[in-house]
MDTraj code that builds the backbone (N, CA, C; nanometers):
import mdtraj as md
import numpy as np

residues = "UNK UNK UNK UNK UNK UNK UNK UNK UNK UNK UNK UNK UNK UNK UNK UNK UNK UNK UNK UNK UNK UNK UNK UNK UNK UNK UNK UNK UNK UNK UNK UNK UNK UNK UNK UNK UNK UNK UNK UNK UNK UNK UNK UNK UNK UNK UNK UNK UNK UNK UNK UNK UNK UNK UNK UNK UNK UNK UNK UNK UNK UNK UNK UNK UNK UNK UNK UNK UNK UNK UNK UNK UNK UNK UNK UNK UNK UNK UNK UNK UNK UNK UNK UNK UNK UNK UNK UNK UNK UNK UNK UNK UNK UNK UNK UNK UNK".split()
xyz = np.array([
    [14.5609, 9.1868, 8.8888],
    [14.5344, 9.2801, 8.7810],
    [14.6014, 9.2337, 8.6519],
    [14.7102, 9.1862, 8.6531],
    [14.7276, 9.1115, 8.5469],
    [14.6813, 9.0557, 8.4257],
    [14.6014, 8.9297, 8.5287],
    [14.4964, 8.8682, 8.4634],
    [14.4205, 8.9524, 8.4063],
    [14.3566, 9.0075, 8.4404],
    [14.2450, 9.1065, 8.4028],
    [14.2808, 9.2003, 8.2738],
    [14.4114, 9.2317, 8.2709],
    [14.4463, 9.2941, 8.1660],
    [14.5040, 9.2055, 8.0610],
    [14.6121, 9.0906, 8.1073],
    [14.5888, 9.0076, 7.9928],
    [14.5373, 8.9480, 7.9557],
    [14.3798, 8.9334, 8.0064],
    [14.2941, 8.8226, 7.9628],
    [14.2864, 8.7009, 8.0308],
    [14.1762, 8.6324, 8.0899],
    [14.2211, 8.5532, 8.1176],
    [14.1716, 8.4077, 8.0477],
    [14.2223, 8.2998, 8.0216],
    [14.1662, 8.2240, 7.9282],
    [14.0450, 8.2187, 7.9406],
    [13.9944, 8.1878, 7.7256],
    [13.8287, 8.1695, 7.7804],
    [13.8308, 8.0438, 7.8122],
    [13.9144, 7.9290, 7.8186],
    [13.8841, 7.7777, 7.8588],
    [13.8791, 7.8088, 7.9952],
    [13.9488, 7.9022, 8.0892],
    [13.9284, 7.8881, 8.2305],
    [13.7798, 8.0120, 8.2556],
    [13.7605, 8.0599, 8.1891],
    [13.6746, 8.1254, 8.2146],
    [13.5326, 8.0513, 8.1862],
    [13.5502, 7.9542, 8.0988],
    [13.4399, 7.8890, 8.0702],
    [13.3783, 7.7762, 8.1795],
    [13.5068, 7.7862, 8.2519],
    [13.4807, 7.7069, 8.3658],
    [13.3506, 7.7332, 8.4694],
    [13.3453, 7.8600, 8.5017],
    [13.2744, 7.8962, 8.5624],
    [13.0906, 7.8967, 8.4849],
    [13.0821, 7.8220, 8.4065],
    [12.9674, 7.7616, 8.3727],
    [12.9554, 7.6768, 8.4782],
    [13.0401, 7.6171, 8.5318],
    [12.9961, 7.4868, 8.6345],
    [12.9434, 7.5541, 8.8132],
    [12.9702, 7.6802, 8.8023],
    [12.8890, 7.7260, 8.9196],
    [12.7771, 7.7409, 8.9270],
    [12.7230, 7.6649, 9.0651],
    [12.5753, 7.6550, 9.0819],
    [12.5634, 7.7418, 9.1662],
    [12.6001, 7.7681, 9.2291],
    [12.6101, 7.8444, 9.3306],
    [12.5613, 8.0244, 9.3329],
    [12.5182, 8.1303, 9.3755],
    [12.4521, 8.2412, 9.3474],
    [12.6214, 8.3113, 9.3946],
    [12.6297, 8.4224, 9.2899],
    [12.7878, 8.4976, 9.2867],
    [12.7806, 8.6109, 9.2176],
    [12.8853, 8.7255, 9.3371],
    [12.8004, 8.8547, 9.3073],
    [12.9314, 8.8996, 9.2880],
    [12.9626, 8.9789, 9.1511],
    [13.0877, 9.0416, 9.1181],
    [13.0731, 9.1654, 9.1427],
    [13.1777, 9.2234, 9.1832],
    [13.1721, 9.3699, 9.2630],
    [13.2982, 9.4318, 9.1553],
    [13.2925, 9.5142, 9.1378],
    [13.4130, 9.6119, 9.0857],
    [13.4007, 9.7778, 9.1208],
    [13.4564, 9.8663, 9.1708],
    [13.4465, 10.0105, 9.1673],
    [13.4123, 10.0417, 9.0739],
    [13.3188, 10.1592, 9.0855],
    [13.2804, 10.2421, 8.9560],
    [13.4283, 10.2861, 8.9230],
    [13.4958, 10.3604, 8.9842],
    [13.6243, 10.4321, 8.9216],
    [13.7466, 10.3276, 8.9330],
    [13.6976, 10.2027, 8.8755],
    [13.8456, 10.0836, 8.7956],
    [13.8396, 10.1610, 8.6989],
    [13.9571, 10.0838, 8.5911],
    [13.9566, 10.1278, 8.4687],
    [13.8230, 10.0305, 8.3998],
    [13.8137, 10.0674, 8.2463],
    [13.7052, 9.9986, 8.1981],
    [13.7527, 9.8666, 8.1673],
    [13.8590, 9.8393, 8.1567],
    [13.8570, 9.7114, 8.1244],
    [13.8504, 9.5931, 8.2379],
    [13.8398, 9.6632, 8.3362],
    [13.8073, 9.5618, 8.4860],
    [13.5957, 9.5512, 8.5252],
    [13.5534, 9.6735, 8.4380],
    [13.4049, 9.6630, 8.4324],
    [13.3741, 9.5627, 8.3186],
    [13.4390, 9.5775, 8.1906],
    [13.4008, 9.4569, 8.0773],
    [13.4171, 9.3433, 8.1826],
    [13.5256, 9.2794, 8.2194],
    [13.5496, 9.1573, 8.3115],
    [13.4241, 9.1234, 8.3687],
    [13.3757, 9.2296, 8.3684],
    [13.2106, 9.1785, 8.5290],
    [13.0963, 9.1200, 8.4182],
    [13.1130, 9.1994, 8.2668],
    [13.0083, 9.0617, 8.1786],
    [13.0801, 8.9389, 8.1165],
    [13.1905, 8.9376, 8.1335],
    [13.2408, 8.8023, 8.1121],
    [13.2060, 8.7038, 8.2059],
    [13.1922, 8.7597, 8.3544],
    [13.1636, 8.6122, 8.4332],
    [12.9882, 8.6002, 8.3991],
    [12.9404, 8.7208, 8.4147],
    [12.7974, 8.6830, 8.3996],
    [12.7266, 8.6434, 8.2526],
    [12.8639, 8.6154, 8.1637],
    [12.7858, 8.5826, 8.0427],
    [12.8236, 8.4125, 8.0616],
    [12.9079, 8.4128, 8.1775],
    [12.9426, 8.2405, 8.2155],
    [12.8845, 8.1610, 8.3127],
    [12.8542, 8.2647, 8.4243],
    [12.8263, 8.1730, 8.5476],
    [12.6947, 8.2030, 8.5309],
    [12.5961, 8.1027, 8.5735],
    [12.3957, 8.1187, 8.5523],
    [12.3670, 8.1736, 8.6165],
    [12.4355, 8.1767, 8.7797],
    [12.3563, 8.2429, 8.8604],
    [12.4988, 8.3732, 8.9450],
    [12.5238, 8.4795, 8.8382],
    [12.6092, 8.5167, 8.8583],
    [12.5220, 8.6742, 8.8487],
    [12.5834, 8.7858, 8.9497],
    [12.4885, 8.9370, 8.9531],
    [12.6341, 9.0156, 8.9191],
    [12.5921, 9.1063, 8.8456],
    [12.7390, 9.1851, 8.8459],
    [12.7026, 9.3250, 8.8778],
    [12.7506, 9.4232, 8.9678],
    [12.7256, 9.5648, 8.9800],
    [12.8558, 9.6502, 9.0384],
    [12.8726, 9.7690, 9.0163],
    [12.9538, 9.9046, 9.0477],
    [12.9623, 9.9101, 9.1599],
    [13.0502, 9.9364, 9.2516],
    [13.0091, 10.0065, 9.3894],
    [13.0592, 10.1820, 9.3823],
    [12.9701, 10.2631, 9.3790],
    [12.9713, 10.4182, 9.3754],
    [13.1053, 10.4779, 9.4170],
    [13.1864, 10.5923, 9.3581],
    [13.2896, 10.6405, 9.3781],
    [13.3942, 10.5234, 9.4739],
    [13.3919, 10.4097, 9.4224],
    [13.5209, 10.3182, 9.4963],
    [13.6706, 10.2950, 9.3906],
    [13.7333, 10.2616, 9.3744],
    [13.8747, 10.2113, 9.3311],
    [13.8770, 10.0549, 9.3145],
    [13.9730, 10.0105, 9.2846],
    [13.9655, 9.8754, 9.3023],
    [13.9912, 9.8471, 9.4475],
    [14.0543, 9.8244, 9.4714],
    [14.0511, 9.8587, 9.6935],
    [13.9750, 9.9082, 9.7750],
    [13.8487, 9.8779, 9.7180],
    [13.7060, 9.9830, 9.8017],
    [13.7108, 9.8947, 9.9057],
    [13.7389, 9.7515, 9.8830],
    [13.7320, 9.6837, 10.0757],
    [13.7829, 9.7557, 10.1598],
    [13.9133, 9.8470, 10.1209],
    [14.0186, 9.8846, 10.2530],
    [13.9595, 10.0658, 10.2557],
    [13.9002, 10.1121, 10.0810],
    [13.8707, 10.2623, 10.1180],
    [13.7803, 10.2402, 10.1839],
    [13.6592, 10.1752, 10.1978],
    [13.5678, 10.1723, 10.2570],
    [13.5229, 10.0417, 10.3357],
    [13.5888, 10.0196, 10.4435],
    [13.5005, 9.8598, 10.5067],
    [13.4053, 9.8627, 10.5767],
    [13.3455, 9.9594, 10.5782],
    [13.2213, 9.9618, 10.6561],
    [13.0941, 9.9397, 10.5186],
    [13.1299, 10.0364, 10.4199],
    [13.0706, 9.9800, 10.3061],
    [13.0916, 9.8157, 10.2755],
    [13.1404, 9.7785, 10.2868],
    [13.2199, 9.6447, 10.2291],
    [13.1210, 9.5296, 10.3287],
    [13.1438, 9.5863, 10.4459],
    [13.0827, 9.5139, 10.5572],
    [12.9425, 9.4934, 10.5280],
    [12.8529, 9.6289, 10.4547],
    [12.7106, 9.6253, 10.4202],
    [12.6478, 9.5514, 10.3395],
    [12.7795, 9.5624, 10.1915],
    [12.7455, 9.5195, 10.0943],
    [12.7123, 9.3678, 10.0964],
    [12.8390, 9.3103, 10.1927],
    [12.8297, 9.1853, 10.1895],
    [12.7957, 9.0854, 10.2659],
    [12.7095, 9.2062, 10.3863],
    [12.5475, 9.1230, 10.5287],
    [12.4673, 9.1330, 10.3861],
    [12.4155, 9.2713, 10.3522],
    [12.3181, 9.2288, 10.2384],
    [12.3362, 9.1514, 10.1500],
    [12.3787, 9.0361, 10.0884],
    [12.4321, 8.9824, 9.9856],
    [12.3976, 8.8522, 10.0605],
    [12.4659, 8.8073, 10.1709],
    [12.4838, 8.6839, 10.2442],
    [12.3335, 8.6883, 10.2654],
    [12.2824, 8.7638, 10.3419],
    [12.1154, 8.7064, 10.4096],
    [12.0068, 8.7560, 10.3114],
    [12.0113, 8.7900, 10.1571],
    [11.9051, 8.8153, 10.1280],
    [11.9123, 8.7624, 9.9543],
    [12.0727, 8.7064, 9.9133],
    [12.1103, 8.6924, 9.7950],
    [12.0695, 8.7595, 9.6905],
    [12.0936, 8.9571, 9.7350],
    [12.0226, 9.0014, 9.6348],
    [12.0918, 9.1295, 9.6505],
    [12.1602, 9.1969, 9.5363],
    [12.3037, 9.3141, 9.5388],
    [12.2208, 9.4250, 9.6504],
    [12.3021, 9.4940, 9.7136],
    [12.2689, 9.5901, 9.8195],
    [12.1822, 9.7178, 9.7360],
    [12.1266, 9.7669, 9.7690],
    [12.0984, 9.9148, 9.7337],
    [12.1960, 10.0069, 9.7218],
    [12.1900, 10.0608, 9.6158],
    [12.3064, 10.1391, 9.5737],
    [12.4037, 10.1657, 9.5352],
    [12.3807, 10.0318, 9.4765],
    [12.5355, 9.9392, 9.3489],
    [12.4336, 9.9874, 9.2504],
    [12.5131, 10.0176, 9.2004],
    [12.5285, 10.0261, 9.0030],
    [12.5510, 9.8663, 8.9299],
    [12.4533, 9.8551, 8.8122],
    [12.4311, 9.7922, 8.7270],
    [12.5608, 9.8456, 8.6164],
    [12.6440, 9.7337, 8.5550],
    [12.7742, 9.7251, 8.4886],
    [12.7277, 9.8327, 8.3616],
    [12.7904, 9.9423, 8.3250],
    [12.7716, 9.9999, 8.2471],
    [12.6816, 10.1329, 8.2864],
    [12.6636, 10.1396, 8.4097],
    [12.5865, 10.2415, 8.4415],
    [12.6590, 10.3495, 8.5655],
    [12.7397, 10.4203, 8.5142],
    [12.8456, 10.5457, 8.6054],
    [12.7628, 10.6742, 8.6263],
    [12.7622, 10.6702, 8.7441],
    [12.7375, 10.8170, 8.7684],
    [12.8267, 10.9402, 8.7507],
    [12.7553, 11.0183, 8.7426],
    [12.9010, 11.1177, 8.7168],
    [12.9762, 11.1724, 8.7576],
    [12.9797, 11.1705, 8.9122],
    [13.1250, 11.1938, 8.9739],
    [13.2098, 11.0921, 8.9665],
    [13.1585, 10.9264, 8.8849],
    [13.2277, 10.8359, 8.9250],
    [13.3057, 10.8581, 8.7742],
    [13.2895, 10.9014, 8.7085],
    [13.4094, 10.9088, 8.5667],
    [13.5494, 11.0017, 8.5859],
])
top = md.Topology()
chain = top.add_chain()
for i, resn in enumerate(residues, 1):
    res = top.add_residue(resn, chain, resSeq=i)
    for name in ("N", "CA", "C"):
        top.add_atom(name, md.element.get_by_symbol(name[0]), res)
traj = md.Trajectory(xyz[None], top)
């Protein structure tokens, strides 16, 4: 969290232009906002980078929820394509504020 709050360089962040690879950034709807800005920084870097919310989670939604966690990320692995029912960065529902 650190990082995230102090920034983390844009020379290392620019790095991640060199991923070819398909990469799916996850953050809780209920982080603070400055851990949701973070999710268009990689995707304004990496080409093949997806960024979305996961509904009423924290930053620790692996441990609040691993059965979610478990879903999110069979769907992700066998179909390279965000699960149903992630939120698009900038888009909170409203129990999640």
């Amino acid at each position: 969290m650190t990082q995230v709050y102090a920034g983390v360089p844009a020379a290392t962040l620019d790095l991640l232009r060199r991923v070819g690879t398909p990469m799916l950034a996850l953050a809780g709807a209920r982080e603070p906002k400055t851990v949701h800005r973070a999710l268009t920084e990689i995707t304004s870097r990496a080409p093949h980078a997806t960024a979305r919310l996961v509904p009423r989670m924290h930053h620790v939604w692996t441990a609040e929820d691993p059965h979610l966690f478990r879903r999110v990320l069979l769907h992700w692995l066998t179909t390279r394509e965000p699960a149903p029912g992630l939120l698009p960065p900038g888009r909170i529902a409203r129990h999640d504020r």
